[in-house]
Backbone as ProteinMPNN parsed JSONL, in Angstrom:
{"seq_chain_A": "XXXXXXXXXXXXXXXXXXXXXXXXXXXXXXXXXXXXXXXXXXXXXXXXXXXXXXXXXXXXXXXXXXXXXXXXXXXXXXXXXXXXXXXXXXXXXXXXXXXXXXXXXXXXXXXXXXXXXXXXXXXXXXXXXXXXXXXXXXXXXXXXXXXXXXXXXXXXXXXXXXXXXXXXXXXXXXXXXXXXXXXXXXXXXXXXXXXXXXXXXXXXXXXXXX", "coords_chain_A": {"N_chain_A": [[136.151, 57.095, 57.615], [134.592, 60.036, 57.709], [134.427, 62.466, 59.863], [131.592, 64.293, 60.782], [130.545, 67.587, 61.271], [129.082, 69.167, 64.131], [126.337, 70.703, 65.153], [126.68, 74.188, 65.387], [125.44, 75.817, 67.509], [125.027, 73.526, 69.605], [127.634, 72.348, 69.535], [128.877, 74.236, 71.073], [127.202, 74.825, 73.023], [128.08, 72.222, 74.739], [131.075, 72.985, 74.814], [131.14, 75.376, 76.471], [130.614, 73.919, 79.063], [132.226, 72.422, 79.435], [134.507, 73.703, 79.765], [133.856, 75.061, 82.069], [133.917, 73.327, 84.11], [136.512, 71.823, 83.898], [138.273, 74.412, 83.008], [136.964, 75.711, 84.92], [136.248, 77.974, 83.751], [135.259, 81.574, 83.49], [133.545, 84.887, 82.631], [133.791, 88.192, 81.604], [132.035, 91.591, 80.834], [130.517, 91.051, 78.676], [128.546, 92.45, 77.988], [129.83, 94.418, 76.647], [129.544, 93.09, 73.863], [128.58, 93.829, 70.395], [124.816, 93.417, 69.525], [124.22, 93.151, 66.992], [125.982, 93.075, 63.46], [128.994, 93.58, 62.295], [132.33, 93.173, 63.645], [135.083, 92.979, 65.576], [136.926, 90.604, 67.397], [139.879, 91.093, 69.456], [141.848, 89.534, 70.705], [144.679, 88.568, 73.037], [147.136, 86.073, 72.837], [148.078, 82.651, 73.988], [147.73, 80.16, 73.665], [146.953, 76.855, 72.889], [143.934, 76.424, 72.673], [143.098, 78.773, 72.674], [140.679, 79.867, 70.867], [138.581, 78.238, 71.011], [137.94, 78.789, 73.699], [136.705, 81.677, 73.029], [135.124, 81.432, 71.209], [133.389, 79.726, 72.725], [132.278, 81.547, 74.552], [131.663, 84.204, 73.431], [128.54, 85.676, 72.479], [127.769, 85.294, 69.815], [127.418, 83.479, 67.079], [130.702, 82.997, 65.696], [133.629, 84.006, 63.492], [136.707, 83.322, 62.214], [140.232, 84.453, 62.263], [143.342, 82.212, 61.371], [146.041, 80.7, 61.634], [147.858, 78.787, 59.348], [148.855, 76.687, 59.552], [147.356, 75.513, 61.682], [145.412, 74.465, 61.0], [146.641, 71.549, 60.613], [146.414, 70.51, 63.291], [144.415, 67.982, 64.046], [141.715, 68.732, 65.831], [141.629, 71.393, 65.622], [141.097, 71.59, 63.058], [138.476, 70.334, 62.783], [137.088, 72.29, 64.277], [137.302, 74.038, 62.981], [135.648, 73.518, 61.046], [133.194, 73.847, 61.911], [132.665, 76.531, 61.813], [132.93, 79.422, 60.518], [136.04, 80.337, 59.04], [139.465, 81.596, 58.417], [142.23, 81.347, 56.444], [145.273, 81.363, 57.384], [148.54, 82.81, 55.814], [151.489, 81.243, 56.474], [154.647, 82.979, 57.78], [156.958, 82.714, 56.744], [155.875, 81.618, 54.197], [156.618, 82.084, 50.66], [154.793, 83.049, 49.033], [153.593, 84.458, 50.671], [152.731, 87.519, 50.825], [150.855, 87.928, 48.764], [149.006, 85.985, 49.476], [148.059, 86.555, 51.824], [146.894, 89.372, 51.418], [144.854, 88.534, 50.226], [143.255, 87.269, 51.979], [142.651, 88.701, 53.742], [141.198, 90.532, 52.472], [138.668, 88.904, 52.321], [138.392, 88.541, 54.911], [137.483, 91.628, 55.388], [135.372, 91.7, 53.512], [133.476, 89.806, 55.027], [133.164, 90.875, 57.58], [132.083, 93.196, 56.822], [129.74, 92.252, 55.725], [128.034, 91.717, 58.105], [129.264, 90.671, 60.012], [130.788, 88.669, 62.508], [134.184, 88.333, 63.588], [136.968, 87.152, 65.287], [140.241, 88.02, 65.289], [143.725, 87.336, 66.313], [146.029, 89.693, 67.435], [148.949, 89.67, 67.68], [149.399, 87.508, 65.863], [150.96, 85.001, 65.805], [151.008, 82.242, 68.625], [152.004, 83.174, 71.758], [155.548, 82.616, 73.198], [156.121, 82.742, 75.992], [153.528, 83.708, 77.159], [153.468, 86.51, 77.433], [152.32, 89.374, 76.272], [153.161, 89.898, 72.75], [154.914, 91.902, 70.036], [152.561, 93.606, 68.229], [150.679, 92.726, 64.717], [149.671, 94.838, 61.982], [147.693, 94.107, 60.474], [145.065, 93.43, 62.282], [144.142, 96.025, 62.244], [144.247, 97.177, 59.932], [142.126, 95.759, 59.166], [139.981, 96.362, 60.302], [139.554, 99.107, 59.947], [139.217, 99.513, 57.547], [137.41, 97.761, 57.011], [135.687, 99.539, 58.794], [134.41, 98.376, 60.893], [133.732, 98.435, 64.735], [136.285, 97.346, 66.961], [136.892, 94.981, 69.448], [138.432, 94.812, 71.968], [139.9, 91.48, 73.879], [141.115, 89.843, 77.032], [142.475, 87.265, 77.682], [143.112, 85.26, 80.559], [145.368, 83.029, 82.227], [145.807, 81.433, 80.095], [147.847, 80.41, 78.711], [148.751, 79.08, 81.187], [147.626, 77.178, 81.476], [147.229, 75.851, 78.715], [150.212, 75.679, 77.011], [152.732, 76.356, 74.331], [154.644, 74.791, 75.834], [153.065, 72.191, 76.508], [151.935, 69.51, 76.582], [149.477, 68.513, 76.939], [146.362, 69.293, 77.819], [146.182, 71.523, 81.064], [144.132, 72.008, 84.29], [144.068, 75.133, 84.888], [142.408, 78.312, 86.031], [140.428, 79.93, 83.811], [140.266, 83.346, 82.585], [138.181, 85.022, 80.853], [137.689, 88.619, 79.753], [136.503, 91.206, 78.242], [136.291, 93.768, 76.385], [135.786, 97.707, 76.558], [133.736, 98.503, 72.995], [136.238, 99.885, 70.745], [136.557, 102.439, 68.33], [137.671, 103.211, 65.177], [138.095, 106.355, 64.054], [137.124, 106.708, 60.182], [139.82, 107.107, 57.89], [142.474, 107.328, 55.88], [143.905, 103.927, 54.581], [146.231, 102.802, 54.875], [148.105, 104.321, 55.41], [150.906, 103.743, 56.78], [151.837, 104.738, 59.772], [149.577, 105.186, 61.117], [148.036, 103.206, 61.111], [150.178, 101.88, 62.848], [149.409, 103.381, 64.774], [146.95, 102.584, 65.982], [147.271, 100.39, 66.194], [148.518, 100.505, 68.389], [146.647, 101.058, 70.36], [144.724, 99.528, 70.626], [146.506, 97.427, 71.495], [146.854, 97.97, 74.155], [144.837, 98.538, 75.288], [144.105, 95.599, 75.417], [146.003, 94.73, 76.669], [145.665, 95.619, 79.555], [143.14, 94.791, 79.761], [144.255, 92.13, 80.813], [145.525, 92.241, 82.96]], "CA_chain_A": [[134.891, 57.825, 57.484], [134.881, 61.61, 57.482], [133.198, 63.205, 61.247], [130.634, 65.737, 59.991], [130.839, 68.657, 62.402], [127.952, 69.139, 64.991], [125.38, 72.152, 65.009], [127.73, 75.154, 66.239], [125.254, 75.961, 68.909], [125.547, 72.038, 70.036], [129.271, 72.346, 70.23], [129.594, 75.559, 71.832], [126.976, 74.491, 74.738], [129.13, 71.22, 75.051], [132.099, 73.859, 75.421], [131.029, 75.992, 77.696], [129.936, 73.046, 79.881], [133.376, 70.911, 79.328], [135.159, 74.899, 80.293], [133.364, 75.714, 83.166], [134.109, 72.145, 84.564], [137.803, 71.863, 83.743], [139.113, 75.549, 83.423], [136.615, 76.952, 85.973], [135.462, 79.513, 83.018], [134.815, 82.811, 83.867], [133.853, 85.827, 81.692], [132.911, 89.545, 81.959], [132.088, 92.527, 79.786], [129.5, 90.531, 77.43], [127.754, 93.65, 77.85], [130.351, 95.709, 75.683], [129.735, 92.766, 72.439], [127.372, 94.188, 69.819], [124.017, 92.309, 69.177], [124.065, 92.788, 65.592], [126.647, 94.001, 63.142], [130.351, 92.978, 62.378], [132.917, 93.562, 64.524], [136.387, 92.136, 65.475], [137.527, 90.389, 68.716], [141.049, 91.169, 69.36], [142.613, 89.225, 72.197], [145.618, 87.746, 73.461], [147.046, 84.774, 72.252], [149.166, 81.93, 74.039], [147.17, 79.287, 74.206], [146.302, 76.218, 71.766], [143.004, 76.282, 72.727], [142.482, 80.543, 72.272], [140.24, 79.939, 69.594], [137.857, 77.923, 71.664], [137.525, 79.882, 74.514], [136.237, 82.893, 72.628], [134.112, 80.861, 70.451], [132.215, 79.511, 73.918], [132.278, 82.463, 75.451], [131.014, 85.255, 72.937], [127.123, 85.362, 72.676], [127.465, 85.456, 68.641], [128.831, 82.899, 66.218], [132.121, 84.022, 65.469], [134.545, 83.62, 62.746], [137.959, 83.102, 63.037], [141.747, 84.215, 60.957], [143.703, 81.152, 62.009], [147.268, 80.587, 60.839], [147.407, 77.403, 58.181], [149.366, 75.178, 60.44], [146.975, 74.836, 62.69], [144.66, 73.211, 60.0], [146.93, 70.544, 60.714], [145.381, 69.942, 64.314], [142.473, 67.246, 63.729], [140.758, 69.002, 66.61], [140.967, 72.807, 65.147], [140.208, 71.128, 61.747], [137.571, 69.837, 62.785], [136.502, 72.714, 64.959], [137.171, 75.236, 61.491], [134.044, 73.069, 60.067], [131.67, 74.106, 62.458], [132.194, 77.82, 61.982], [133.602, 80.474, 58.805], [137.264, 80.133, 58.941], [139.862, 82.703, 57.373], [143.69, 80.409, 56.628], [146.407, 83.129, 57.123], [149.877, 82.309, 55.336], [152.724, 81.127, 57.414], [155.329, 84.402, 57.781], [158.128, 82.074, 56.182], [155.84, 81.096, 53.112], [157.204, 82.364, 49.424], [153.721, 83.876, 48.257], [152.764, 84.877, 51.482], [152.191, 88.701, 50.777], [149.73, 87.889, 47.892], [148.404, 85.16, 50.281], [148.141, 87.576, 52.904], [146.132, 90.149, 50.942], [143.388, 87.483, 49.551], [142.718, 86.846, 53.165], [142.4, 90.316, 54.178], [140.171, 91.349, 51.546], [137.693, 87.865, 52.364], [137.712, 89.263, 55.926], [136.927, 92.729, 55.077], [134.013, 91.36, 53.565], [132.89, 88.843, 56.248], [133.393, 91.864, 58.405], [130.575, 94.024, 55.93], [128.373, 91.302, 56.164], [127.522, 91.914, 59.425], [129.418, 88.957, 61.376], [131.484, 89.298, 63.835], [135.726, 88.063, 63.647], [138.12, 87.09, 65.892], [141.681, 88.179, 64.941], [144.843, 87.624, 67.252], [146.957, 90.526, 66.584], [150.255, 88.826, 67.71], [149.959, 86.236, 64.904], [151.456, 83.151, 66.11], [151.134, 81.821, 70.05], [153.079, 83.396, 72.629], [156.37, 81.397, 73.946], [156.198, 82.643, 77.147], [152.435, 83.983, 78.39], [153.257, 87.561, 77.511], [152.203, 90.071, 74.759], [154.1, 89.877, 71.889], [154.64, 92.626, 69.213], [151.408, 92.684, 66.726], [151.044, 93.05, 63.2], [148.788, 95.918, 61.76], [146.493, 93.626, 60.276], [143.827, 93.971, 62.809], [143.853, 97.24, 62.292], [143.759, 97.351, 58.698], [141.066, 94.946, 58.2], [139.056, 97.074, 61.238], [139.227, 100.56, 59.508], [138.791, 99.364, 55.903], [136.004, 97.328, 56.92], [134.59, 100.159, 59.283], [133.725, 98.096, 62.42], [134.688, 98.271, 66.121], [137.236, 96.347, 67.715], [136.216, 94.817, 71.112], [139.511, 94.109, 73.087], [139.366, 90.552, 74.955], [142.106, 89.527, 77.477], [142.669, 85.937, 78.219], [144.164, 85.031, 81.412], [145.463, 81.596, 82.815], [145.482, 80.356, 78.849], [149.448, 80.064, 79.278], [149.266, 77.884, 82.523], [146.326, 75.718, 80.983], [147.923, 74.892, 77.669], [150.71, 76.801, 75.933], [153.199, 75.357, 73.225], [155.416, 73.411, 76.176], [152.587, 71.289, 77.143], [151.006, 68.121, 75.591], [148.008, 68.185, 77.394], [145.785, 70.944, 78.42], [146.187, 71.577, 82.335], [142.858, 72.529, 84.837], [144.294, 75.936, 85.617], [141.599, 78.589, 85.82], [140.414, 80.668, 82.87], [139.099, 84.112, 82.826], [138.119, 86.095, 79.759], [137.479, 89.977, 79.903], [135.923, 92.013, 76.881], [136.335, 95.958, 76.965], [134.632, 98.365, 75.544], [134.053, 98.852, 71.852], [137.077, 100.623, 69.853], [135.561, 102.674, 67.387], [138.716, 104.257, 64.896], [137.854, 107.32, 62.697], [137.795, 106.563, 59.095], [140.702, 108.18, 57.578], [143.513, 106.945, 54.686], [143.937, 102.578, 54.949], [147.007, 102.089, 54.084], [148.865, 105.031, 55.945], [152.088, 103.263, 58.399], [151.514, 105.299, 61.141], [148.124, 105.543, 61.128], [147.989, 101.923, 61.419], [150.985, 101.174, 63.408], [149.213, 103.637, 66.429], [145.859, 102.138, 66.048], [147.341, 98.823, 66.42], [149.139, 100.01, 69.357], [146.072, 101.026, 70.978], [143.918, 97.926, 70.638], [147.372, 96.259, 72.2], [147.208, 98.581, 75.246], [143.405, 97.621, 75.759], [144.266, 94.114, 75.589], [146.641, 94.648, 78.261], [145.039, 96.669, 80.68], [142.204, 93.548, 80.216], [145.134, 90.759, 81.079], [145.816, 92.829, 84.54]], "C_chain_A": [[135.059, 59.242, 58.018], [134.026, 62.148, 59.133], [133.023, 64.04, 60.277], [130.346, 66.389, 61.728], [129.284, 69.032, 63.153], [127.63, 70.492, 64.75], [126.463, 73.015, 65.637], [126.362, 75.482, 67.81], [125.419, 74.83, 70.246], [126.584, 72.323, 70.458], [129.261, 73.319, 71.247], [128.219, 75.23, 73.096], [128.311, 73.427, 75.524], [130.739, 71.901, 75.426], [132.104, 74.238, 76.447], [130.985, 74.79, 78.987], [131.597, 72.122, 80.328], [134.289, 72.361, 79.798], [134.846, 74.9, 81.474], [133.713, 74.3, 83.864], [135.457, 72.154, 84.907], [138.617, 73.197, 83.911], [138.684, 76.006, 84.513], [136.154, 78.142, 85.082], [134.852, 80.494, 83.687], [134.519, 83.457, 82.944], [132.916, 86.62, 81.737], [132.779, 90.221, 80.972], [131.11, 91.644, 78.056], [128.414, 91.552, 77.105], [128.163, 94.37, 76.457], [130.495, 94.647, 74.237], [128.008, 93.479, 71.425], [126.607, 93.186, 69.931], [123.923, 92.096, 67.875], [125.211, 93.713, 65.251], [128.004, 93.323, 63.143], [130.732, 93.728, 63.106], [134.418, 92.56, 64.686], [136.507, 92.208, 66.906], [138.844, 90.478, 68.268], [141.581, 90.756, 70.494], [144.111, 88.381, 72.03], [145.703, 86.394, 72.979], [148.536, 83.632, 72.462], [149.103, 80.501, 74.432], [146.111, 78.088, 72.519], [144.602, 76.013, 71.315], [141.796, 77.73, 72.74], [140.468, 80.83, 71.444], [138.28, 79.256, 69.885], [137.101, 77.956, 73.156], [136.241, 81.324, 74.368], [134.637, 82.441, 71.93], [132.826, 79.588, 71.864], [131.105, 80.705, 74.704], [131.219, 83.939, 74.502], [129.619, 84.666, 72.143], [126.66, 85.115, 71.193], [128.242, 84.418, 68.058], [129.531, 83.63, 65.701], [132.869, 83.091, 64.224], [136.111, 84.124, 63.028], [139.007, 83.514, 61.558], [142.94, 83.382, 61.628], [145.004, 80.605, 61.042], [147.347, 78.638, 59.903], [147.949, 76.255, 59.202], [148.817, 74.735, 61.134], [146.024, 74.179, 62.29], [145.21, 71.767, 60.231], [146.675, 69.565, 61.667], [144.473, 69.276, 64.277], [141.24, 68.353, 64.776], [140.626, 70.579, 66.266], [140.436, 72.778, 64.009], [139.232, 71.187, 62.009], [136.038, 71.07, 63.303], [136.188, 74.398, 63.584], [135.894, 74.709, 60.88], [132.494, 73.275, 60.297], [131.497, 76.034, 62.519], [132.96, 78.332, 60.619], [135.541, 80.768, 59.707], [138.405, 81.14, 58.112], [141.746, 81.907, 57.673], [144.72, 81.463, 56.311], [147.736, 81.93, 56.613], [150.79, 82.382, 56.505], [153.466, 82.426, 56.748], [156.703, 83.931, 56.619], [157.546, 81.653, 54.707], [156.516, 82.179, 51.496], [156.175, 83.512, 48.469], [152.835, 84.509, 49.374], [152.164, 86.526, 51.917], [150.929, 88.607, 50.015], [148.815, 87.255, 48.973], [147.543, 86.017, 51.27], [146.82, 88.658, 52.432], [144.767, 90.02, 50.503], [142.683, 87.72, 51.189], [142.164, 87.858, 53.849], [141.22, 90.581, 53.376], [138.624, 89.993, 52.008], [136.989, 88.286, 54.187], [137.117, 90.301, 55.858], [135.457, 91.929, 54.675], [132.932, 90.436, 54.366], [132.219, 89.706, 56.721], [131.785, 92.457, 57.856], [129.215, 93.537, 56.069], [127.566, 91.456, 57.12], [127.46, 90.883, 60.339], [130.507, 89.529, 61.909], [132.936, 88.489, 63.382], [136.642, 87.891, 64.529], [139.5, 86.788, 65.382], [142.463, 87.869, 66.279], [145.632, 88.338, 66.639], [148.602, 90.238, 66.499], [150.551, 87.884, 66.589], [149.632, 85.238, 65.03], [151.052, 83.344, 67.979], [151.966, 82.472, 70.49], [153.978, 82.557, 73.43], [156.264, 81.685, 75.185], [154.927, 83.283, 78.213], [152.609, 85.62, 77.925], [153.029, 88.43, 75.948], [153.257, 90.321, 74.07], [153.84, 91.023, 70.872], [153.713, 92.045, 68.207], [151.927, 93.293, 65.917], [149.734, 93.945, 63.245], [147.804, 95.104, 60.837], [145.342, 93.726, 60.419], [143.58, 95.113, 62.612], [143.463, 97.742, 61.203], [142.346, 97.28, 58.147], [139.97, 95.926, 58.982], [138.637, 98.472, 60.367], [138.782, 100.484, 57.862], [137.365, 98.752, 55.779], [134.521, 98.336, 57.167], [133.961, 99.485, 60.206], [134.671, 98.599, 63.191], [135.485, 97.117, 66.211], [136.734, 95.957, 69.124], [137.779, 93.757, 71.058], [139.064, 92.905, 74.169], [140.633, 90.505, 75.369], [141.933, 88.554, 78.511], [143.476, 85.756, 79.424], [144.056, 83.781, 82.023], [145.375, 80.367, 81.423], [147.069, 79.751, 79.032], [149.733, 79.139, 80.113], [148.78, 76.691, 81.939], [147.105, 74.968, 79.444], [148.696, 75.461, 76.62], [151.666, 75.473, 74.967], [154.304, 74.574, 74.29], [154.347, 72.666, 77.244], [152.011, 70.288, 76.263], [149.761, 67.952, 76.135], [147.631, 69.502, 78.551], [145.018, 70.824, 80.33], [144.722, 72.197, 83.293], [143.19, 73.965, 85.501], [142.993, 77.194, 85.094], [141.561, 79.527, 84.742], [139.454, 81.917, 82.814], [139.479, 84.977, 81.057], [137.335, 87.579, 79.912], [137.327, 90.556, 78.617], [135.903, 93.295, 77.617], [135.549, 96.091, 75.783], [134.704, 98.098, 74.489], [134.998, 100.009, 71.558], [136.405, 100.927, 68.694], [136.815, 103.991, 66.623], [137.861, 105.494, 63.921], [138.503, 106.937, 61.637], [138.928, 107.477, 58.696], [141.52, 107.142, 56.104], [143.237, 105.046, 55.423], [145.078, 101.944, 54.983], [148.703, 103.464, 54.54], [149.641, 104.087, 57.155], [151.488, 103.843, 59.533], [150.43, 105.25, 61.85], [147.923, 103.721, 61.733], [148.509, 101.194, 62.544], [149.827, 102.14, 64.677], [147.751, 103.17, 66.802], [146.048, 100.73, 66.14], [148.124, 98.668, 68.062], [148.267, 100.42, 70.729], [145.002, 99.966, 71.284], [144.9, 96.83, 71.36], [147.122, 96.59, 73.642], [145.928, 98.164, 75.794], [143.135, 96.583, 76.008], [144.797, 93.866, 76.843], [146.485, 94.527, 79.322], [143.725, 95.134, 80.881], [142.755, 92.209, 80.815], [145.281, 91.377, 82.636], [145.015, 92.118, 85.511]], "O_chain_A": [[135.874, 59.367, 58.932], [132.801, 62.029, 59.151], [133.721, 64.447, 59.348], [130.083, 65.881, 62.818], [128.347, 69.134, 62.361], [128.397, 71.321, 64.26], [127.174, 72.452, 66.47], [126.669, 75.282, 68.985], [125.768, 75.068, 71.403], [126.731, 72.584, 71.652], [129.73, 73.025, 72.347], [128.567, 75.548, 74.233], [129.116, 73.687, 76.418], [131.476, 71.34, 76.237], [132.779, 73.797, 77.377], [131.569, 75.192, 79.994], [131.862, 71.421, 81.304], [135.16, 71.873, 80.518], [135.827, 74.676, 82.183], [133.781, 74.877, 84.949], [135.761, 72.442, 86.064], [139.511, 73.252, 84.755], [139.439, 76.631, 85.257], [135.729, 79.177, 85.595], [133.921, 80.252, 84.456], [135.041, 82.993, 81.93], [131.713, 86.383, 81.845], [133.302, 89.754, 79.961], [131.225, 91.797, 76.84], [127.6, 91.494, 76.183], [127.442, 94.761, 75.54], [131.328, 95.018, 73.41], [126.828, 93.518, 71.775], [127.064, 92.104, 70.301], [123.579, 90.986, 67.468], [125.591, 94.663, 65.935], [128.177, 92.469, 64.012], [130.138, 94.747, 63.458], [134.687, 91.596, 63.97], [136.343, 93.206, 67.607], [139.189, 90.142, 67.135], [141.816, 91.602, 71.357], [144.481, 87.73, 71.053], [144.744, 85.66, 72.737], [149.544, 83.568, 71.758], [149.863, 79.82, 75.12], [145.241, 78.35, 71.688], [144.113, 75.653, 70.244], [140.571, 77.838, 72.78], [139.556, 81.649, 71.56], [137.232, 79.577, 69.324], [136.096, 77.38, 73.574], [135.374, 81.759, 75.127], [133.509, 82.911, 72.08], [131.796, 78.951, 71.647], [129.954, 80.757, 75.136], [130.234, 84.478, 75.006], [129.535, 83.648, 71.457], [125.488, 84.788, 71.008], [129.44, 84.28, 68.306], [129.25, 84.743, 65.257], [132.745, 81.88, 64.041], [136.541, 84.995, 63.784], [138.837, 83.181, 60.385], [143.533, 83.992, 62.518], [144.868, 80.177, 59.896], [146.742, 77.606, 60.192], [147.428, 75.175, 59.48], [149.182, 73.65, 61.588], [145.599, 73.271, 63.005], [144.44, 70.817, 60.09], [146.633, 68.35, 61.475], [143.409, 69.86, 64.484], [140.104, 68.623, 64.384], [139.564, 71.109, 66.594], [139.539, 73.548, 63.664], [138.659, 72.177, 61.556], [134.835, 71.017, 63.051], [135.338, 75.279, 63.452], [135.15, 75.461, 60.249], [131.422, 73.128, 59.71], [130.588, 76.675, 63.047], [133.495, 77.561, 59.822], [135.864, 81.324, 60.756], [138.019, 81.43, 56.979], [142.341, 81.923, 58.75], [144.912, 82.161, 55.316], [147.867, 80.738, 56.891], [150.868, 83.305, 57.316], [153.177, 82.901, 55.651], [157.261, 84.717, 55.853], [158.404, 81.329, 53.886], [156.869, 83.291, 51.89], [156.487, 84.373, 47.646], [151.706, 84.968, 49.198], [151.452, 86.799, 52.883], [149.928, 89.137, 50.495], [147.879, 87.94, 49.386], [146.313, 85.965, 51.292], [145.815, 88.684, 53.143], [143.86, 90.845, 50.397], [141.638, 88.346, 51.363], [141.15, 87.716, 54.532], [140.197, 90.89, 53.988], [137.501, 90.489, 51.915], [135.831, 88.331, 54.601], [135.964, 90.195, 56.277], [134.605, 91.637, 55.514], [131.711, 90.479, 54.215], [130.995, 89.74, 56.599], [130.685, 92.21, 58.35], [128.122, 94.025, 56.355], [126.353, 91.323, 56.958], [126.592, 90.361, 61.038], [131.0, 90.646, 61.757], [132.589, 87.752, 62.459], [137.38, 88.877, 64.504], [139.909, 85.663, 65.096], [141.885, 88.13, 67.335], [146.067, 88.031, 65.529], [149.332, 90.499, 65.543], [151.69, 87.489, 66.343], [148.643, 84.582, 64.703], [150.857, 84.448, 68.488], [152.957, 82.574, 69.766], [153.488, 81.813, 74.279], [156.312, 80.631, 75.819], [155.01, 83.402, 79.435], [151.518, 86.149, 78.135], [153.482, 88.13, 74.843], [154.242, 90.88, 74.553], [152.648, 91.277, 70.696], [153.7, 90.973, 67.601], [152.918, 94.023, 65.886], [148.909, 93.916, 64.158], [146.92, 95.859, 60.432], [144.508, 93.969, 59.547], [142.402, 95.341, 62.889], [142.564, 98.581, 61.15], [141.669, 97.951, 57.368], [139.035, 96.3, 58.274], [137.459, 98.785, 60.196], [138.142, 101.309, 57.21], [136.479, 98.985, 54.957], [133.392, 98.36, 56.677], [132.837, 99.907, 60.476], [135.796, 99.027, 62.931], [135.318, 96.073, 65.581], [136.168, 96.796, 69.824], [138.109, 92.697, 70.526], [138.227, 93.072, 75.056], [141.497, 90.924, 74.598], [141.506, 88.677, 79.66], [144.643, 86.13, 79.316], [142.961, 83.335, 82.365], [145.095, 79.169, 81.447], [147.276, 78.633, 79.503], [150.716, 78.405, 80.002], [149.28, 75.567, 81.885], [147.407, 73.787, 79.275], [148.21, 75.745, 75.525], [151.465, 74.261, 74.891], [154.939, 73.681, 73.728], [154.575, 72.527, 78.446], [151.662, 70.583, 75.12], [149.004, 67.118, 75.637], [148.147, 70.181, 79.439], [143.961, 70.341, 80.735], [144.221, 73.112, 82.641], [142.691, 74.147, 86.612], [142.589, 77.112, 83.935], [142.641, 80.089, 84.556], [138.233, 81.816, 82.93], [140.494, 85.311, 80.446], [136.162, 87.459, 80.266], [138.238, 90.292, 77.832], [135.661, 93.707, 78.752], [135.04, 95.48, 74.843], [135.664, 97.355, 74.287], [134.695, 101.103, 72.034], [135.771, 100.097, 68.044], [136.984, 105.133, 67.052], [136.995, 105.158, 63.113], [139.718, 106.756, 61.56], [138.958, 108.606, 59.186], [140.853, 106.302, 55.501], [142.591, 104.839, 56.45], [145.138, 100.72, 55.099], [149.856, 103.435, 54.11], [149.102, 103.774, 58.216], [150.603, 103.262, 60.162], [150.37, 105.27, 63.079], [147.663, 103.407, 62.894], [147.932, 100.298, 63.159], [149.42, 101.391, 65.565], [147.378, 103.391, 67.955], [145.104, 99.94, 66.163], [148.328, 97.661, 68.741], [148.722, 100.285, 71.865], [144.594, 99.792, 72.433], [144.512, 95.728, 71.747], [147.144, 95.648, 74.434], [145.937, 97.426, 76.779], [142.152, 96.29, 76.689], [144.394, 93.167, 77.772], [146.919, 93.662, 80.084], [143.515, 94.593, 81.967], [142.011, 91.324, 81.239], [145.021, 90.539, 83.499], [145.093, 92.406, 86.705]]}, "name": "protein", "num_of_chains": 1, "seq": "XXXXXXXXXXXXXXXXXXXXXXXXXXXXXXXXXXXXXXXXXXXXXXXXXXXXXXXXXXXXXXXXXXXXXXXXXXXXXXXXXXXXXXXXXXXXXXXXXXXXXXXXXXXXXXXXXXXXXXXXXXXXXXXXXXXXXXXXXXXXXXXXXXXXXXXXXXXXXXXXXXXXXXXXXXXXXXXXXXXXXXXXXXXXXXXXXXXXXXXXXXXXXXXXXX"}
């Protein structure tokens, strides 16, 4: 028999509540999320449970770009049904530029809509807790769409449950939101332009992991 996915505000009290218990949840800078209006979270990412952190924690339902494999998780499955979902192509797949581009363009319009997104700009999980080179993605989909970026930076997701653990540990969890990033439109599709606007949304991330 199929679970049918609970009200998202349901779950996400039951989060917060089952966080603040077990991690100890913390989290500041809820000031700097819009109240209305798309936008993109951009945080850190080394932790199986990233995804549900953010989605407790930020005051807006959120949608998510979430690499395909982790569809394979019953419990992020399950947790993709209670909110708008965006399935990024594995880096190794065969059609994964076309793939890649669909997905982009479905965010962009999410984005327009006037909902909000959480990207990880790293990709994949971090093996060892620390920032990993991103991809210009976030950055793309940010300036083409025309929202802000709001930098989050996860800390203690690594101790609590990274990829060498089987079961997610009680170490404490704090999440930090910075200001809004707000790029000047300009070209979409310019390298540079991209690559240094991706490497300032990394440096904000940072500076929030400290």
């Amino acid at each position: 028999m199929k679970l049918l996915p609970p009200p998202y505000g349901l779950l996400k009290a039951i989060g917060i509540f089952l966080f603040k218990l077990y991690f100890r949840l913390e989290c500041g800078g809820l000031e700097n999320i819009p109240e209305k209006g798309g936008f993109i979270i951009a945080a850190n990412h080394a932790s199986y449970l990233d995804s549900l952190f953010i989605a407790a924690t930020c005051p807006r339902k959120i949608g998510f770009m979430i690499l395909e494999s982790y569809y394979r998780n019953p419990v992020i499955n399950w947790f993709c049904s209670t909110t708008f979902c965006i399935p990024v192509p594995e880096r190794d797949s065969g059609s994964q530029t076309l793939k890649e581009a669909v997905e982009y363009l479905r965010a962009i319009k999410f984005l327009k809509g006037g909902n909000p997104l959480c990207i990880f700009p790293e990709g994949g999980r971090s093996p060892d807790g620390r920032l990993k080179e991103a991809k210009t993605g976030v950055a793309f989909v940010a300036l083409k769409a025309g929202v802000p970026v709001i930098p989050a930076g996860i800390i203690g997701n690594f101790k609590a449950y990274s990829t060498h653990h089987s079961f997610p540990r009680p170490y404490k969890i704090s999440i930090r939101y910075g200001k809004p990033i707000v790029f000047k439109k300009r070209t979409y599709t310019d390298r540079e332009e991209l690559k240094n606007a991706t490497q300032v949304i990394m440096e904000r991330i940072r500076q929030l992991m400290e």
